[in-house]
N, CA, C and O atoms as a GROMACS GRO file, in nm:
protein
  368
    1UNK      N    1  11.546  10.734   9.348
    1UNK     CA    2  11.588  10.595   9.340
    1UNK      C    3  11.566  10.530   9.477
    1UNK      O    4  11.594  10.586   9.583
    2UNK      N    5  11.520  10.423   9.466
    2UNK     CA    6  11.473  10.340   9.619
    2UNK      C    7  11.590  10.225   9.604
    2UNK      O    8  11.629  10.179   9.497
    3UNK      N    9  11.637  10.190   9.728
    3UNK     CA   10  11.735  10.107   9.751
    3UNK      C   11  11.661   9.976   9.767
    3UNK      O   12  11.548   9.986   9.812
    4UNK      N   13  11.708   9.846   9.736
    4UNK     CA   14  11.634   9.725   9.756
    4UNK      C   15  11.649   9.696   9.915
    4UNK      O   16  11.756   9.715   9.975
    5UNK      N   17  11.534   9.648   9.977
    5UNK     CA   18  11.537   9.604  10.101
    5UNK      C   19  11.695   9.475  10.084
    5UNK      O   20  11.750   9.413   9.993
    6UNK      N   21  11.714   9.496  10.253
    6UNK     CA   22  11.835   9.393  10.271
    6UNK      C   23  11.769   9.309  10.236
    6UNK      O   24  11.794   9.283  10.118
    7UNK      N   25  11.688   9.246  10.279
    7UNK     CA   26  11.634   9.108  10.246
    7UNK      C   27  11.513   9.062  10.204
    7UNK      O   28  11.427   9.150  10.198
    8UNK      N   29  11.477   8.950  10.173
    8UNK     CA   30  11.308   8.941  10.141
    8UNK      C   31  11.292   8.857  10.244
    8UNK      O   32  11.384   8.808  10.310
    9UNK      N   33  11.134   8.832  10.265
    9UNK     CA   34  11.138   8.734  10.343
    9UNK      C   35  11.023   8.699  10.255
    9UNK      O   36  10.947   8.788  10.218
   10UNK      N   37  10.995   8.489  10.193
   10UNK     CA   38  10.927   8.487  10.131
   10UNK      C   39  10.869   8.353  10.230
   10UNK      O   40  10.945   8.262  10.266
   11UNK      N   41  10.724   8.359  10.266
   11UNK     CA   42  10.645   8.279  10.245
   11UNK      C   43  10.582   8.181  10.161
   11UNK      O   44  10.569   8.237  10.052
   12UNK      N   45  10.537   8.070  10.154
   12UNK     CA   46  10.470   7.994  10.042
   12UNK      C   47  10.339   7.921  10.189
   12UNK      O   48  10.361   7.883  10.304
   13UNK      N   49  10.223   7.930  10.118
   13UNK     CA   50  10.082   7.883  10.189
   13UNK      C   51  10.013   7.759  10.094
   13UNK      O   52   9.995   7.781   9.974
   14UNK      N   53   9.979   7.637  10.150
   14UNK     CA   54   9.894   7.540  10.160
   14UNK      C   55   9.784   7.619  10.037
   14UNK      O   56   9.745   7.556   9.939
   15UNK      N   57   9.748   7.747  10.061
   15UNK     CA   58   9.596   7.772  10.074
   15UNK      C   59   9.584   7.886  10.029
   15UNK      O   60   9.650   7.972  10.087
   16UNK      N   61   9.504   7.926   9.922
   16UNK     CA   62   9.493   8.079   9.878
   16UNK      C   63   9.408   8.169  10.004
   16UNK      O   64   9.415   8.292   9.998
   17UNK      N   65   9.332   8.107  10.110
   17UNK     CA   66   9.256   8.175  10.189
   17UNK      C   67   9.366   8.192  10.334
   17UNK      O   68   9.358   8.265  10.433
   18UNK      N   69   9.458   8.101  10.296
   18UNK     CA   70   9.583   8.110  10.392
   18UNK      C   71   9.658   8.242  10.367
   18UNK      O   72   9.667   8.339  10.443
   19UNK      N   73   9.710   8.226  10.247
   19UNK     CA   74   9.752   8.343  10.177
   19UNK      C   75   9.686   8.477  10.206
   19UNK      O   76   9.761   8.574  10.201
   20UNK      N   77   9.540   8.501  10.240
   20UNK     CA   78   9.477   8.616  10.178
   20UNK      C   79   9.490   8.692  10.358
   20UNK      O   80   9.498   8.811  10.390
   21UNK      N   81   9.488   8.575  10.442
   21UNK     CA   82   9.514   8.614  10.571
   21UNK      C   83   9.640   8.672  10.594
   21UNK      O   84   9.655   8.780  10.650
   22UNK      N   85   9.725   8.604  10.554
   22UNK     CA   86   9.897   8.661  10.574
   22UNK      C   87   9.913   8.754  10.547
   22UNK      O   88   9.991   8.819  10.616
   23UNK      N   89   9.851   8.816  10.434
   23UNK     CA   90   9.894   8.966  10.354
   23UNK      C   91   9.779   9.033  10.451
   23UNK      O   92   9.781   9.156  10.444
   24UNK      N   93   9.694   8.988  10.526
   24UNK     CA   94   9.631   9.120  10.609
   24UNK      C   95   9.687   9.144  10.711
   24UNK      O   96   9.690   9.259  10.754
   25UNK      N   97   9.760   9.017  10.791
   25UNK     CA   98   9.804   9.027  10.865
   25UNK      C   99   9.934   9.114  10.867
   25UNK      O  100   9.939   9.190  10.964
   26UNK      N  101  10.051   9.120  10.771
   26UNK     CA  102  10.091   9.192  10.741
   26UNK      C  103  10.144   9.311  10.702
   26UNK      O  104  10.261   9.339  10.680
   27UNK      N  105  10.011   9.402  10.693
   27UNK     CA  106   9.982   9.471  10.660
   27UNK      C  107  10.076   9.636  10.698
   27UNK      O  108  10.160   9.616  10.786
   28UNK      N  109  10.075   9.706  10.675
   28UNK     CA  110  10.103   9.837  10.732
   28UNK      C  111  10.139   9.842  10.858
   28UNK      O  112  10.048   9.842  10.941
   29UNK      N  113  10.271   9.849  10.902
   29UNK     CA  114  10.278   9.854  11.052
   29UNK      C  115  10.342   9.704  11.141
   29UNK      O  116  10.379   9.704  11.258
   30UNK      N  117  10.341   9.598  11.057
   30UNK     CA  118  10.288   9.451  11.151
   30UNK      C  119  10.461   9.433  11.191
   30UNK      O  120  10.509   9.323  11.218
   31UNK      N  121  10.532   9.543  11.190
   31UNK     CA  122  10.660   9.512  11.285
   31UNK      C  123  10.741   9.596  11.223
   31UNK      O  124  10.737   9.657  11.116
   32UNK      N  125  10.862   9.585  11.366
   32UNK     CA  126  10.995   9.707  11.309
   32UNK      C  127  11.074   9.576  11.228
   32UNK      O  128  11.096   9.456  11.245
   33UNK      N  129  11.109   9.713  11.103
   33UNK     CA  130  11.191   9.666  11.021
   33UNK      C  131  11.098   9.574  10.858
   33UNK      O  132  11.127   9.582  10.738
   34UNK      N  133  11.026   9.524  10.902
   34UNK     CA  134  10.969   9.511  10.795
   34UNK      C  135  10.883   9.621  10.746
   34UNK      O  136  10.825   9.711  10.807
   35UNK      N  137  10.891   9.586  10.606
   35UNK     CA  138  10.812   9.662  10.434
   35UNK      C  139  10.690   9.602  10.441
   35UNK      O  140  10.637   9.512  10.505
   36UNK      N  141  10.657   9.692  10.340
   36UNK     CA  142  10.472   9.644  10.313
   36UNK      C  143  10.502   9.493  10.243
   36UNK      O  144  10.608   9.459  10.191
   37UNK      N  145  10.413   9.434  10.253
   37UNK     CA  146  10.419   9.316  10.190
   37UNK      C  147  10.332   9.324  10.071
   37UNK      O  148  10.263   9.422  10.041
   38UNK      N  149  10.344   9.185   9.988
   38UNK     CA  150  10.302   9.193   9.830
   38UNK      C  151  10.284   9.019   9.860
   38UNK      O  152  10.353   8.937   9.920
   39UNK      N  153  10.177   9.012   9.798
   39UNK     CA  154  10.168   8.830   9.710
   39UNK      C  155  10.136   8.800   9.566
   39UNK      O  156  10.105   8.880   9.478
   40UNK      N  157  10.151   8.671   9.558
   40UNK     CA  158  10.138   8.641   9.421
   40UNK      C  159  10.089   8.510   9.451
   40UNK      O  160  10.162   8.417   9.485
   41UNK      N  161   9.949   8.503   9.437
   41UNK     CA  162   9.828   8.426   9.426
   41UNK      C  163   9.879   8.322   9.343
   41UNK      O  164   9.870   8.221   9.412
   42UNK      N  165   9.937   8.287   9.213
   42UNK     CA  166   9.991   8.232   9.167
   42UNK      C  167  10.084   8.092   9.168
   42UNK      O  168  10.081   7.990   9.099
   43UNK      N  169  10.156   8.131   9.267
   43UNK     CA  170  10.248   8.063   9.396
   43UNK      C  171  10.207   8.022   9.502
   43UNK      O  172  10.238   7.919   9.562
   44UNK      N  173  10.100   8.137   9.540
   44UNK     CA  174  10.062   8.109   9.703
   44UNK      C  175  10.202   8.161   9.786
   44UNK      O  176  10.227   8.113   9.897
   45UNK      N  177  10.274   8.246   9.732
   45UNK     CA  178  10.371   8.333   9.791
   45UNK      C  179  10.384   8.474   9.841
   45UNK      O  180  10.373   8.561   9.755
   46UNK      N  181  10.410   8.521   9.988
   46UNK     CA  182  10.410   8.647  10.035
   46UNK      C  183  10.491   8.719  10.064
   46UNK      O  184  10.505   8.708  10.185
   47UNK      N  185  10.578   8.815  10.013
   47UNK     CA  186  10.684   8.850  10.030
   47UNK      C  187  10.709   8.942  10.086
   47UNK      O  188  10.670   9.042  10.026
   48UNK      N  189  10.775   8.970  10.214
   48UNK     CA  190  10.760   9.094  10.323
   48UNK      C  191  10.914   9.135  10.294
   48UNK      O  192  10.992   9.050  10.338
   49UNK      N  193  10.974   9.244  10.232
   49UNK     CA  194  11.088   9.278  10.260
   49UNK      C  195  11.148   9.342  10.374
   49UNK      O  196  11.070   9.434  10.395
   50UNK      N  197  11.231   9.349  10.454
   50UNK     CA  198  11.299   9.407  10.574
   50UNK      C  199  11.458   9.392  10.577
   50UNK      O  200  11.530   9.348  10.487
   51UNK      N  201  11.486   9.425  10.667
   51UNK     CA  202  11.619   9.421  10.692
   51UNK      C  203  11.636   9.205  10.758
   51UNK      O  204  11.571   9.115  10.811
   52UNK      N  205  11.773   9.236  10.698
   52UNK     CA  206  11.806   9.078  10.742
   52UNK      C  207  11.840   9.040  10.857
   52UNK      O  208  11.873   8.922  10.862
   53UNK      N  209  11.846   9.123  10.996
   53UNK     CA  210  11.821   9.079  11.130
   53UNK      C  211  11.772   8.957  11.195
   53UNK      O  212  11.726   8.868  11.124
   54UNK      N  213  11.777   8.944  11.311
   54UNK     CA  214  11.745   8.786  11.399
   54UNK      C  215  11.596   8.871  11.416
   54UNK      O  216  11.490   8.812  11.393
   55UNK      N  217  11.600   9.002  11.455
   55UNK     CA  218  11.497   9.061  11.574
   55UNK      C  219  11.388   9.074  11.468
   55UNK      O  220  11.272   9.060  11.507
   56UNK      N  221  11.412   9.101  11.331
   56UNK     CA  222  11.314   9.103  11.176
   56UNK      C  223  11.227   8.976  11.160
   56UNK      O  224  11.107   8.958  11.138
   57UNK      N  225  11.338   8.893  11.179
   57UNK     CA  226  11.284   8.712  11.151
   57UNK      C  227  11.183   8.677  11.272
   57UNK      O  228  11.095   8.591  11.261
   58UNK      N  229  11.211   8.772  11.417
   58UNK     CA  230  11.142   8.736  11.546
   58UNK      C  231  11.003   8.801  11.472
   58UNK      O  232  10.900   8.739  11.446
   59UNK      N  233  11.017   8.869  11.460
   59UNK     CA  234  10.903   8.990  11.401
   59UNK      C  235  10.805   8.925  11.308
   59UNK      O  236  10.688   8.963  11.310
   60UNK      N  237  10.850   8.818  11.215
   60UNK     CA  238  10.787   8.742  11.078
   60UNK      C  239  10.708   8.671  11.146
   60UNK      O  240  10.587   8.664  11.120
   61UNK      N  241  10.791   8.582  11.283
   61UNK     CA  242  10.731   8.426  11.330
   61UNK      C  243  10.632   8.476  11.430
   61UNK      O  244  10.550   8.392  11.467
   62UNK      N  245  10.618   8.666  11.511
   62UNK     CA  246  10.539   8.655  11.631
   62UNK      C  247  10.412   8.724  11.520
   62UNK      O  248  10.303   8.734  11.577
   63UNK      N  249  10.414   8.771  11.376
   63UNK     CA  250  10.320   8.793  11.341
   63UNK      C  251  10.240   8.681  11.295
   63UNK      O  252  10.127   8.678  11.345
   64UNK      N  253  10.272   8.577  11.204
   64UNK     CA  254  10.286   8.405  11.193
   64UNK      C  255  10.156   8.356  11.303
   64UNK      O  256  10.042   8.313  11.284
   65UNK      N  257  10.246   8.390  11.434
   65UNK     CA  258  10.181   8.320  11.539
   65UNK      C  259  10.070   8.377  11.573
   65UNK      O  260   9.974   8.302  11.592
   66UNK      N  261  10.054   8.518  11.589
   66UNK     CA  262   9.929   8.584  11.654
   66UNK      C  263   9.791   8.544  11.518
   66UNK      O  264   9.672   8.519  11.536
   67UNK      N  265   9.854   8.552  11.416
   67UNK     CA  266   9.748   8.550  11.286
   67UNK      C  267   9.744   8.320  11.298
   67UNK      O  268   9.650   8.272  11.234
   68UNK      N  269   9.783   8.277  11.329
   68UNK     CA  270   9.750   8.111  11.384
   68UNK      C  271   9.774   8.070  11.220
   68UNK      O  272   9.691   8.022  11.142
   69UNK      N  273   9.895   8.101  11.200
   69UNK     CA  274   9.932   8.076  11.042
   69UNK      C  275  10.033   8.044  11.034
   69UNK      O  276  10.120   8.108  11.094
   70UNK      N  277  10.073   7.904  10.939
   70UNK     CA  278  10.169   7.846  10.913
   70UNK      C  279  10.188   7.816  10.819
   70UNK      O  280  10.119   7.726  10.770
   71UNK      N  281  10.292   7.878  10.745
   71UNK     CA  282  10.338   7.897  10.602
   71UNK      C  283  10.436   7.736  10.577
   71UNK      O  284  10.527   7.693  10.648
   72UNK      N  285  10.377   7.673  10.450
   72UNK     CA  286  10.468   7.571  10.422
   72UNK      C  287  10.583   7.550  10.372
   72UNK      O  288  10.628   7.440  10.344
   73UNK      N  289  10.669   7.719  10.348
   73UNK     CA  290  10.793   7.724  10.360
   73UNK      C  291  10.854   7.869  10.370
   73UNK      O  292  10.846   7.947  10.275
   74UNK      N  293  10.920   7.906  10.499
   74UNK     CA  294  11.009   8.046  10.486
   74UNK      C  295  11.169   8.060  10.474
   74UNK      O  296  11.257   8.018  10.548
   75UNK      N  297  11.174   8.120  10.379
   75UNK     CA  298  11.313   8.183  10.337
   75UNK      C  299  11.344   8.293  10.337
   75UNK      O  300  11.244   8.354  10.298
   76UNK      N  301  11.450   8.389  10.363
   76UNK     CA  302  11.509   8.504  10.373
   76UNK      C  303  11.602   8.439  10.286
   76UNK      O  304  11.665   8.334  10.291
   77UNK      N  305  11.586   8.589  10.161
   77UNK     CA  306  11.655   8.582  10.084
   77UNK      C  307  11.739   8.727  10.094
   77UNK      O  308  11.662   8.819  10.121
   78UNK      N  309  11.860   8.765  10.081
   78UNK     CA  310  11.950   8.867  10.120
   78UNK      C  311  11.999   8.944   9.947
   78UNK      O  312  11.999   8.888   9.837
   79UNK      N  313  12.027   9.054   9.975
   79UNK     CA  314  12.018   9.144   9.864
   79UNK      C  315  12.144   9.064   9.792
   79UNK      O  316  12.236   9.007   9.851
   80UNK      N  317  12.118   9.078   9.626
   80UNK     CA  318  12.260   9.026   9.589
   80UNK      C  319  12.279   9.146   9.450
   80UNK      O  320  12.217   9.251   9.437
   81UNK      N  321  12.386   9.088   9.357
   81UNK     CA  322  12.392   9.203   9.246
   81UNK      C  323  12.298   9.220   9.208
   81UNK      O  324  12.250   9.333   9.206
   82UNK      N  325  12.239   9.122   9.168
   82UNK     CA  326  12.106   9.181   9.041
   82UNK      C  327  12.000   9.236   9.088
   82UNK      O  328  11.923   9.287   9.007
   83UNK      N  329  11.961   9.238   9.274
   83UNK     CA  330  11.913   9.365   9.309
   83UNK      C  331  11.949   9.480   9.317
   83UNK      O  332  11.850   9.552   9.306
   84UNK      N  333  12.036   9.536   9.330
   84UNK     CA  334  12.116   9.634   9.350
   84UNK      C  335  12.086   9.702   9.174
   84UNK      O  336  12.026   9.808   9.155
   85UNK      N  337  12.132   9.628   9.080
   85UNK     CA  338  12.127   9.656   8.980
   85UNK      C  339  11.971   9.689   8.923
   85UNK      O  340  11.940   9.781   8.847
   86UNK      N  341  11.876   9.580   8.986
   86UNK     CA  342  11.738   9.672   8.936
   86UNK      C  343  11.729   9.732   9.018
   86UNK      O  344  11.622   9.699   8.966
   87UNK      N  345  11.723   9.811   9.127
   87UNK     CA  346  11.692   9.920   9.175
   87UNK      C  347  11.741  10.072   9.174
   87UNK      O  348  11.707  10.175   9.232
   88UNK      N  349  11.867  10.028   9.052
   88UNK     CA  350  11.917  10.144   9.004
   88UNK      C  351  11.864  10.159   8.895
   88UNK      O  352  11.881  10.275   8.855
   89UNK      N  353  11.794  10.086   8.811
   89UNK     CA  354  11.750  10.053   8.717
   89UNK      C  355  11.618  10.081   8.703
   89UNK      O  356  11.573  10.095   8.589
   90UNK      N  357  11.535  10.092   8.814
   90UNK     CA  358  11.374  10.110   8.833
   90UNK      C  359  11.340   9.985   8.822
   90UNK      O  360  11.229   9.965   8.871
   91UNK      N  361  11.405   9.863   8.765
   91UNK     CA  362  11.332   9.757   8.757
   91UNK      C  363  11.270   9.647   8.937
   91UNK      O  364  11.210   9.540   8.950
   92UNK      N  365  11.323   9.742   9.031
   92UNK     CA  366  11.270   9.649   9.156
   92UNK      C  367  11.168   9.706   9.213
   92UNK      O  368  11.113   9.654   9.309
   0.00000   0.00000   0.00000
């Protein structure tokens, strides 16, 4: 059983080629405390899970900055029941 990350952190991009940069940038490694990331082309949304920290969020904006990318909206969203509940569940 995998525990849900504390938090998400979700991106939304202008631009599917905006998008396609973020998730490389992202990638494996691109800071402590953050998860692999995932998008959904769909939205134009990128979702990096990590812990809900200040030093996590520093971590989002200095990857942001080095990749010269500016997402047209970020939110950290923090674990609530119904994560907890799909990840006991397999559903997260």
């Amino acid at each position: 059983m995998n525990a849900p990350p504390d938090a998400l952190i979700r991106m939304r991009f202008a631009h599917a080629p905006d998008l396609d940069r973020a998730e490389a940038a992202f990638g494996a490694g691109s800071g402590p405390g953050l998860g692999a990331a995932s998008s959904d082309p769909g939205t134009l949304t990128l979702h990096v899970p990590g812990d809900a920290g200040a030093d996590t969020l520093r971590g989002v904006l200095a990857v942001l900055d080095a990749a010269a990318l500016t997402p047209e909206a970020l939110t950290v969203h923090t674990r609530e029941l119904d994560d907890v509940l799909a990840a006991f569940t397999g559903l997260f």
